[in-house]
KEKEMI-794768 format. One record per residue: x, y, z of N, C-alpha, C in turn; residue in one letter. Coordinates in pm, 1 decimal. Example, Ala and Ser with C-alpha at 12.3 -4.5 7.8 and 13.67 -1.06 7.14 Angstrom:
BEGIN
pt npx:1319.0&npy:-569.0&npz:780.0&capx:1230.0&capy:-450.0&capz:780.0&cpx:1320.0&cpy:-330.0&cpz:780.0&rest:A;
pt npx:1285.0&npy:-225.0&npz:708.0&capx:1367.0&capy:-106.0&capz:714.0&cpx:1290.0&cpy:3.0&cpz:787.0&rest:S;
END
This chain:
BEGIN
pt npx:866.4&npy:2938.3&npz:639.5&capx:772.0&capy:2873.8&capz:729.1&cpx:671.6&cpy:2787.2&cpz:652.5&rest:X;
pt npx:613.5&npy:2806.3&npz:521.8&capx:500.7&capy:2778.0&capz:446.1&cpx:597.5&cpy:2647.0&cpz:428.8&rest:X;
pt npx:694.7&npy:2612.4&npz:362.9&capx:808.5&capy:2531.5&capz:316.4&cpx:763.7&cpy:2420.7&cpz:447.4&rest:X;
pt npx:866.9&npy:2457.8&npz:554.4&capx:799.5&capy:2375.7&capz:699.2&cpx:689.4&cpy:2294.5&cpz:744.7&rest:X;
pt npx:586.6&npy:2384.8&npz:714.7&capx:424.9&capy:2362.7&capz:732.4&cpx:379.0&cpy:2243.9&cpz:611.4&rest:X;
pt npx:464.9&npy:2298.6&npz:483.3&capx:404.8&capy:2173.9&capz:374.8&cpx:444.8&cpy:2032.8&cpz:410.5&rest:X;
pt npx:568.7&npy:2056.8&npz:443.4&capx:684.5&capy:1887.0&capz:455.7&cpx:637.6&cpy:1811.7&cpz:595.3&rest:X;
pt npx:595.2&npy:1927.2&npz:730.5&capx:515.7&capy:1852.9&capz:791.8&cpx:397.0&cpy:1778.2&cpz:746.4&rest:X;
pt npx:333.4&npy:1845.5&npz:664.8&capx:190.6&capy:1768.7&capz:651.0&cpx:249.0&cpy:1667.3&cpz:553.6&rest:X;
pt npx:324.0&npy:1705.8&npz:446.3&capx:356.8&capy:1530.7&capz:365.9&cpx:416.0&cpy:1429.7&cpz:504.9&rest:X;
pt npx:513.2&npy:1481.1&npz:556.3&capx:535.5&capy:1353.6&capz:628.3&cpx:411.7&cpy:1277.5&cpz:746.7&rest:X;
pt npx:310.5&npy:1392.4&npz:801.7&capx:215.6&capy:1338.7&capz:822.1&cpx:154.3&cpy:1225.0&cpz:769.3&rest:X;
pt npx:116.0&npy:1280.7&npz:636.2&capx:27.8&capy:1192.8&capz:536.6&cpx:124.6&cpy:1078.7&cpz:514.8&rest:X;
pt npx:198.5&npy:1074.7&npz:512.1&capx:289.8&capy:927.1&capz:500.6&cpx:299.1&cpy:842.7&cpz:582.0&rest:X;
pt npx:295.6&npy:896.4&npz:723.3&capx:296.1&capy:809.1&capz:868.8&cpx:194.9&cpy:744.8&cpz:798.2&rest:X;
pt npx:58.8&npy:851.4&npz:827.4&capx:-29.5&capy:785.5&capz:831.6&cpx:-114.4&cpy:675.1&cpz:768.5&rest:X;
pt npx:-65.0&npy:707.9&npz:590.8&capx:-83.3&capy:617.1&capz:496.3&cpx:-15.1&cpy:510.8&cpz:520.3&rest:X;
pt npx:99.5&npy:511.0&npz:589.6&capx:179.8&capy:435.5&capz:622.9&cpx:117.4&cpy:303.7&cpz:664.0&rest:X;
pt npx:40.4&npy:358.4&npz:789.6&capx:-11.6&capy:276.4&capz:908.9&cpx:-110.2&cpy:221.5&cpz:877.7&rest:X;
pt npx:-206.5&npy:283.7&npz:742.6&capx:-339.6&capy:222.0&capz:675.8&cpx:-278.4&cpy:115.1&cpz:615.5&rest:X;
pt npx:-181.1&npy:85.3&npz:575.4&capx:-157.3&capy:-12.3&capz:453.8&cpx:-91.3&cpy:-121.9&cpz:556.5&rest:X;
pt npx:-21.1&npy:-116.1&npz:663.8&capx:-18.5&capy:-176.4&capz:749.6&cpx:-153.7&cpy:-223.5&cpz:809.4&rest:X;
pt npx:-226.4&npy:-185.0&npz:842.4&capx:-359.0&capy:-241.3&capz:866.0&cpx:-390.3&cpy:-306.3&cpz:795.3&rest:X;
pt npx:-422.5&npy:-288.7&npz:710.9&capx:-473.6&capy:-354.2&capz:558.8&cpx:-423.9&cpy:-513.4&cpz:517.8&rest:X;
pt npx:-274.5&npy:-458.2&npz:571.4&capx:-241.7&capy:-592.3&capz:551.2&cpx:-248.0&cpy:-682.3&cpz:666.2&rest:X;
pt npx:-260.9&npy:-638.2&npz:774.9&capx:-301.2&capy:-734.4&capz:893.5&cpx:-467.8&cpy:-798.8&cpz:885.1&rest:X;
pt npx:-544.4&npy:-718.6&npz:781.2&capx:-726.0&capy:-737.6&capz:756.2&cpx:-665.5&cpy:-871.6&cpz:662.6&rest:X;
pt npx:-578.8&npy:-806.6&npz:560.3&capx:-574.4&capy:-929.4&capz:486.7&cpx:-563.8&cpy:-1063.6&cpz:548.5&rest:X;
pt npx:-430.2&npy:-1094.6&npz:625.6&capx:-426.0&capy:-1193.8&capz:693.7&cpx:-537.9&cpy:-1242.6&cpz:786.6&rest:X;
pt npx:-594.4&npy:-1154.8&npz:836.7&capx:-665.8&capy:-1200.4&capz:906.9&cpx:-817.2&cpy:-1277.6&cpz:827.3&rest:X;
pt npx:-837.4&npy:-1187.8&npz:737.5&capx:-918.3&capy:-1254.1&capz:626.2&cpx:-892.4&cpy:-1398.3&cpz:600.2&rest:X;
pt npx:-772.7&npy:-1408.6&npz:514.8&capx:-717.2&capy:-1539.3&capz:443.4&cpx:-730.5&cpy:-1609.8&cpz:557.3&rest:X;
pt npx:-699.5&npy:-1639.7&npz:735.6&capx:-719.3&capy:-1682.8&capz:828.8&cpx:-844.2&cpy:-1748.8&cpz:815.1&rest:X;
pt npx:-923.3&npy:-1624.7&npz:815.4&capx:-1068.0&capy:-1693.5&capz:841.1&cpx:-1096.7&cpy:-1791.8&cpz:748.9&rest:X;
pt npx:-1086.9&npy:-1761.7&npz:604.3&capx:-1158.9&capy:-1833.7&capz:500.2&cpx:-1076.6&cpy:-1934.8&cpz:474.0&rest:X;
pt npx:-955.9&npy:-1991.8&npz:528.6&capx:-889.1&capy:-2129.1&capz:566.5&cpx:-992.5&cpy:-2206.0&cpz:642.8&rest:X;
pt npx:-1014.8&npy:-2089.5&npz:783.1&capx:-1088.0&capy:-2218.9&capz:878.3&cpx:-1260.8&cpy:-2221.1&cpz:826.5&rest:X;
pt npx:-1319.1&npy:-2124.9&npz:745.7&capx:-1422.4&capy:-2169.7&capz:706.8&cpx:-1389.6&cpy:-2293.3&cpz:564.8&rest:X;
pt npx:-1324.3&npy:-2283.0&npz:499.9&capx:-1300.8&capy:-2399.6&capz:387.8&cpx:-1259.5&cpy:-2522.7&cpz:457.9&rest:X;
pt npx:-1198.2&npy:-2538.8&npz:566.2&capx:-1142.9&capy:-2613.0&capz:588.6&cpx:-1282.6&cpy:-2724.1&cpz:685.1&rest:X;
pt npx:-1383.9&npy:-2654.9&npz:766.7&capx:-1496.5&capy:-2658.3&capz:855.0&cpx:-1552.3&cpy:-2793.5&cpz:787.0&rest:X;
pt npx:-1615.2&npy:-2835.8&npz:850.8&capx:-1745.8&capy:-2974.2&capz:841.6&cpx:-1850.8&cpy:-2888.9&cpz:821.9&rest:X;
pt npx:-1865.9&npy:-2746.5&npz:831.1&capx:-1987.5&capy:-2700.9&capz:842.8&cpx:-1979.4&cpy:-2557.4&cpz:725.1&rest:X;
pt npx:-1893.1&npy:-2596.3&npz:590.7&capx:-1886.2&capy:-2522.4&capz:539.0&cpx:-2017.0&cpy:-2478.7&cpz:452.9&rest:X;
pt npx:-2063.7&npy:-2547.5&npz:418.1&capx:-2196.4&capy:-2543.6&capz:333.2&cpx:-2239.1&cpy:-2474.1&cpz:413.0&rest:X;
pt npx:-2247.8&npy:-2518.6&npz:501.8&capx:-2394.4&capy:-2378.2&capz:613.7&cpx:-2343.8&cpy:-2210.5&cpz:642.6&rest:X;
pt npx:-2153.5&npy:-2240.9&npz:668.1&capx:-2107.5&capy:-2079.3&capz:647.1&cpx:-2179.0&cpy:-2026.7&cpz:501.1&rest:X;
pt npx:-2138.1&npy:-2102.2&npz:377.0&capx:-2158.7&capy:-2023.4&capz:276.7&cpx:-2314.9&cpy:-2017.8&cpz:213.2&rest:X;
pt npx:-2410.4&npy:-2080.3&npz:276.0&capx:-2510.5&capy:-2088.2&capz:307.8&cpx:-2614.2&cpy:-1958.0&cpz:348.4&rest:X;
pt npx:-2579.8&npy:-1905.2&npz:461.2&capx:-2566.3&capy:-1804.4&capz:571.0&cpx:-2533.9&cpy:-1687.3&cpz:519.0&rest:X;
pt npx:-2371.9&npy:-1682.0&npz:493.9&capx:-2323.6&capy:-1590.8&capz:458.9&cpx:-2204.6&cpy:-1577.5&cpz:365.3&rest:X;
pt npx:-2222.7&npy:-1599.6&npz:230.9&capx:-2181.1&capy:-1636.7&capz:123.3&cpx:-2157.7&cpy:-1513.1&cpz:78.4&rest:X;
pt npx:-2251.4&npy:-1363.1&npz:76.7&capx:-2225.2&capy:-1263.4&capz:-22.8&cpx:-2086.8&cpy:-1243.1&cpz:69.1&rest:X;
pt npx:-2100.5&npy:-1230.0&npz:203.9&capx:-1958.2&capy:-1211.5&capz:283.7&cpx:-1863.1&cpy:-1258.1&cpz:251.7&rest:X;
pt npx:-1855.5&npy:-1379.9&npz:242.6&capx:-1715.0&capy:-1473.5&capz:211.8&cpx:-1659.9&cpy:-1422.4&cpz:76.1&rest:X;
pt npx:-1759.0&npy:-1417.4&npz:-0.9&capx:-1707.5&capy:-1347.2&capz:-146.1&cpx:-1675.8&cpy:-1230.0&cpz:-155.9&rest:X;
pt npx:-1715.1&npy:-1131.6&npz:-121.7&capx:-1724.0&capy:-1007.6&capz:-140.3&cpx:-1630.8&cpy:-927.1&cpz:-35.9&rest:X;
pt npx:-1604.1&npy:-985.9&npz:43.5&capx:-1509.8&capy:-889.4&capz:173.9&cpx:-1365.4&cpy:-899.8&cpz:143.3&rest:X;
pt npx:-1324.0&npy:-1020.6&npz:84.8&capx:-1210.5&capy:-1029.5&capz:24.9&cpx:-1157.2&cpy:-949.2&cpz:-128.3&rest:X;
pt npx:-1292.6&npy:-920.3&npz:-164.0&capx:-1275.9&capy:-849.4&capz:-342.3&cpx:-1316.0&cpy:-721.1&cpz:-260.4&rest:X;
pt npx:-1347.4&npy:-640.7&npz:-148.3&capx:-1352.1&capy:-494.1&capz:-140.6&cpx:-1207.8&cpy:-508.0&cpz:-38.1&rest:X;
pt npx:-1147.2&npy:-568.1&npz:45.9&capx:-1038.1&capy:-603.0&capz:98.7&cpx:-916.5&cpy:-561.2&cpz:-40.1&rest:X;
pt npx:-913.8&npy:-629.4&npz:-134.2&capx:-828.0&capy:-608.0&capz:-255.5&cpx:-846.2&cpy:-452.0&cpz:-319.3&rest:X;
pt npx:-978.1&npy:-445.2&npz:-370.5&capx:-1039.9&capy:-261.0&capz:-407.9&cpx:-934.0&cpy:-166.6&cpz:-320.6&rest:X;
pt npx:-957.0&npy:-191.7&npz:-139.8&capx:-907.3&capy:-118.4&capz:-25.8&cpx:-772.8&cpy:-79.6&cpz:-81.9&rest:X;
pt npx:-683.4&npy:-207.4&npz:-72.5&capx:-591.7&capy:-255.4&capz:-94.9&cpx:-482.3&cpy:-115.4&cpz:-192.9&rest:X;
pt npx:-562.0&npy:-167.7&npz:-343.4&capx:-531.0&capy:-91.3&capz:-441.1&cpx:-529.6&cpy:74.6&cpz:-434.4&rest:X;
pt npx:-594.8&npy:102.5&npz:-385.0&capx:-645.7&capy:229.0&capz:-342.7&cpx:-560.8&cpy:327.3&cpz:-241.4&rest:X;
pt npx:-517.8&npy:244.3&npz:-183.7&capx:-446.6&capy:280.8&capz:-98.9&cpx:-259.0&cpy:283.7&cpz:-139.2&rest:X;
pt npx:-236.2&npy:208.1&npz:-245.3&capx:-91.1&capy:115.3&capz:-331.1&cpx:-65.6&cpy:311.8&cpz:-392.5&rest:X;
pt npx:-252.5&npy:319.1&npz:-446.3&capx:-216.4&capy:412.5&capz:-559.5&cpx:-210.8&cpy:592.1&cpz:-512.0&rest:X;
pt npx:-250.0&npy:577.7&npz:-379.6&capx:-208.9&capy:697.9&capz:-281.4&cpx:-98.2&cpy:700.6&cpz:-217.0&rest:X;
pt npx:-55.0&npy:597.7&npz:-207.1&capx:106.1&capy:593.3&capz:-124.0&cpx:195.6&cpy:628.2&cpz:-275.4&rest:X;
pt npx:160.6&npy:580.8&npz:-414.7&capx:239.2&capy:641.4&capz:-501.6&cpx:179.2&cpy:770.1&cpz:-484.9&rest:X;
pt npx:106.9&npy:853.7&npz:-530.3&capx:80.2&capy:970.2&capz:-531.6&cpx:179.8&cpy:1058.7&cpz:-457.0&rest:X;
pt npx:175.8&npy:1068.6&npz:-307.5&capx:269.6&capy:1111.7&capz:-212.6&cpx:391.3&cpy:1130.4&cpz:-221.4&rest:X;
pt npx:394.2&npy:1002.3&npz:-268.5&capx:581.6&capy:974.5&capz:-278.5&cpx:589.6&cpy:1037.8&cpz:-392.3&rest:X;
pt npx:547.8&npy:1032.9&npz:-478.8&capx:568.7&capy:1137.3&capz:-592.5&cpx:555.5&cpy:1312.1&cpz:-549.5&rest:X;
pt npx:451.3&npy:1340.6&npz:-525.9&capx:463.8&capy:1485.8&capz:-472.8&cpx:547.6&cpy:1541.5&cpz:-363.5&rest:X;
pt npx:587.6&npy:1431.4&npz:-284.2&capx:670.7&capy:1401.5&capz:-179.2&cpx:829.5&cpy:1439.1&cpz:-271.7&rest:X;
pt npx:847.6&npy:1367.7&npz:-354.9&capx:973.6&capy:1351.0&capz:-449.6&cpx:1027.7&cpy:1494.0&cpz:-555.6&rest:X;
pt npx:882.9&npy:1506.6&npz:-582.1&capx:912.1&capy:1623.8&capz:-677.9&cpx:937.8&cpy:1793.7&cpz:-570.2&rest:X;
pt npx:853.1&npy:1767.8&npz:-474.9&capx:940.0&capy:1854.4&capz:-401.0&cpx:1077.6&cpy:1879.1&cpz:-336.1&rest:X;
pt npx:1095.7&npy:1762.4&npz:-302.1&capx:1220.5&capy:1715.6&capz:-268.9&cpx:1362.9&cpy:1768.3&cpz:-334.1&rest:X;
pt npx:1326.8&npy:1743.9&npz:-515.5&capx:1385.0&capy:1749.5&capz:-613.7&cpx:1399.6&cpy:1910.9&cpz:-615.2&rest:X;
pt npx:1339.2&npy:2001.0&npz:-584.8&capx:1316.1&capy:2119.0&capz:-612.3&cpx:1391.0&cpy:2165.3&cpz:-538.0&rest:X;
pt npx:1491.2&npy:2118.9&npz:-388.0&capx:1562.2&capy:2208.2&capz:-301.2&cpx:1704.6&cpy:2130.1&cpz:-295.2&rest:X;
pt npx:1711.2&npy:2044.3&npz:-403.3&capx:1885.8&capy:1953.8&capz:-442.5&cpx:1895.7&cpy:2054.3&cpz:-555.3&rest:X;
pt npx:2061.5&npy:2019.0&npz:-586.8&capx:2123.0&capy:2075.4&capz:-677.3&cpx:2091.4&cpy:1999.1&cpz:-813.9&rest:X;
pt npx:2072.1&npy:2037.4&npz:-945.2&capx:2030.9&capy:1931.7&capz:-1049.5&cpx:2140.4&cpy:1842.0&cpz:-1074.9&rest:X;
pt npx:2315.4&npy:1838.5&npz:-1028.6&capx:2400.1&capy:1772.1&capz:-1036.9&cpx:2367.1&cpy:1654.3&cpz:-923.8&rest:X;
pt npx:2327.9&npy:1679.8&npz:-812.2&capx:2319.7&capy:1579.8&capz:-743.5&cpx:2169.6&cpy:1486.2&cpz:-777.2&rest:X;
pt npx:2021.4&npy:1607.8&npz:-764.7&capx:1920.8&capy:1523.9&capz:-877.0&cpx:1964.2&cpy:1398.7&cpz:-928.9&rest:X;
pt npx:2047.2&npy:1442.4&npz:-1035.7&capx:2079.3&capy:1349.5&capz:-1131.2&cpx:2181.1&cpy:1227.7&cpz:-1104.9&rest:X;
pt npx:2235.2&npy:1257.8&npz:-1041.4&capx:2324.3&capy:1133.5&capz:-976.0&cpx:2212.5&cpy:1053.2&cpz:-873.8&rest:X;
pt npx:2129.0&npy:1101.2&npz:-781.9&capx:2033.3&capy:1006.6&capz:-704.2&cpx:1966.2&cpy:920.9&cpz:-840.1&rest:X;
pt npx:1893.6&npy:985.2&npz:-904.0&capx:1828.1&capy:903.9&capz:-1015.1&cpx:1899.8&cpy:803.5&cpz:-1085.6&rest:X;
pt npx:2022.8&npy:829.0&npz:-1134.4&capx:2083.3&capy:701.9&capz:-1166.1&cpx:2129.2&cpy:638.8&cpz:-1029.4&rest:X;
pt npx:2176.8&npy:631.9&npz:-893.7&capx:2189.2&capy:565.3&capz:-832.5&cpx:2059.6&cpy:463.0&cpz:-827.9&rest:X;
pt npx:1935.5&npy:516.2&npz:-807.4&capx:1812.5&capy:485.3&capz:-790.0&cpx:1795.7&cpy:397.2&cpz:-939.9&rest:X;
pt npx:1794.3&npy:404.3&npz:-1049.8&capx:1773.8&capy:336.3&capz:-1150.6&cpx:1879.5&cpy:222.6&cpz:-1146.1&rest:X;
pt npx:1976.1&npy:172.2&npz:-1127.1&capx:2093.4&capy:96.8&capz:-1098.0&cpx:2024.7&cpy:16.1&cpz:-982.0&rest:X;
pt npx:2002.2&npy:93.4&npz:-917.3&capx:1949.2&capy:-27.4&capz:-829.8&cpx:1778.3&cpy:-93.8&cpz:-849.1&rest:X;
pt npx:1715.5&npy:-40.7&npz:-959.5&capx:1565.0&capy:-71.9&capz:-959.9&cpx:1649.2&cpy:-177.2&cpz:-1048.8&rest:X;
pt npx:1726.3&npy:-177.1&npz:-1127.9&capx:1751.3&capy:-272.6&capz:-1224.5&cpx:1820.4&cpy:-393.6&cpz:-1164.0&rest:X;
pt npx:1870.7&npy:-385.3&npz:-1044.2&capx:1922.1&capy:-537.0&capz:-981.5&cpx:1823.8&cpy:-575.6&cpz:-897.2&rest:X;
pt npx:1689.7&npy:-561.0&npz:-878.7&capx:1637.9&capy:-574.7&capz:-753.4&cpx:1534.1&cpy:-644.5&cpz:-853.6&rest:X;
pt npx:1434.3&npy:-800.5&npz:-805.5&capx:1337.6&capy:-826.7&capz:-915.4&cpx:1196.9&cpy:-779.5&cpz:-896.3&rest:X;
pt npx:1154.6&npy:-785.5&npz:-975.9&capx:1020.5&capy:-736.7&capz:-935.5&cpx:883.4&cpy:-839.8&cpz:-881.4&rest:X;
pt npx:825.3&npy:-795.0&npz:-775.1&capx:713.8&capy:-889.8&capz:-814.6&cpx:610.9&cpy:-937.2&cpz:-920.8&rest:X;
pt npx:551.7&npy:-1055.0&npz:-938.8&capx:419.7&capy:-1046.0&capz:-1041.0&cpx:325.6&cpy:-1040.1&cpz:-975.9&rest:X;
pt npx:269.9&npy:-988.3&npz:-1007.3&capx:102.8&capy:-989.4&capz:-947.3&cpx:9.8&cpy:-1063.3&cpz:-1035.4&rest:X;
END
């Protein structure tokens, strides 16, 4: 039952992290949105005028958010994984991992 009770709450925490980083990225867009139509404005001087620490700063705690959230969705998936690992056979273990490495190696990566 304890077994049950744990894998519910990881998969909880995953929806849900899930759905933050989905948000996050809809703030983003919606961000980059805005600060198009304020750069783009006749009346930009007076946005950044006004409210300049905003324009700067919501986009650099937007990114902070961002990260923060990149480095909890690894967390999970890792504790998520290593449990996982604990109720396979180590023959099969080991065959997912090289399936899984075979394919990290054809797939490219982004740069950031």
């Amino acid at each position: 039952m304890a077994k049950n009770h744990q894998a519910g709450a990881t998969i909880y925490i995953q929806e849900e992290l899930s759905d933050a980083r989905l948000r996050c990225d809809e703030l983003k867009n919606y961000i980059s949105k805005a600060l198009d139509l304020v750069n783009a404005s006749e009346k930009k001087n007076h946005f950044y005028a006004v409210a300049g620490d905003l324009i700067t700063t919501v986009p650099d705690t937007l990114l902070k958010l961002e990260k923060a959230l990149e480095a909890t969705a690894m967390a999970v998936n890792r504790w998520d994984y290593e449990e996982l690992r604990l109720t396979l056979r180590p023959e099969k273990v080991e065959e997912l991992e090289r399936v899984l490495d075979e394919a990290r190696l054809r797939i490219p990566h982004k740069k950031r």
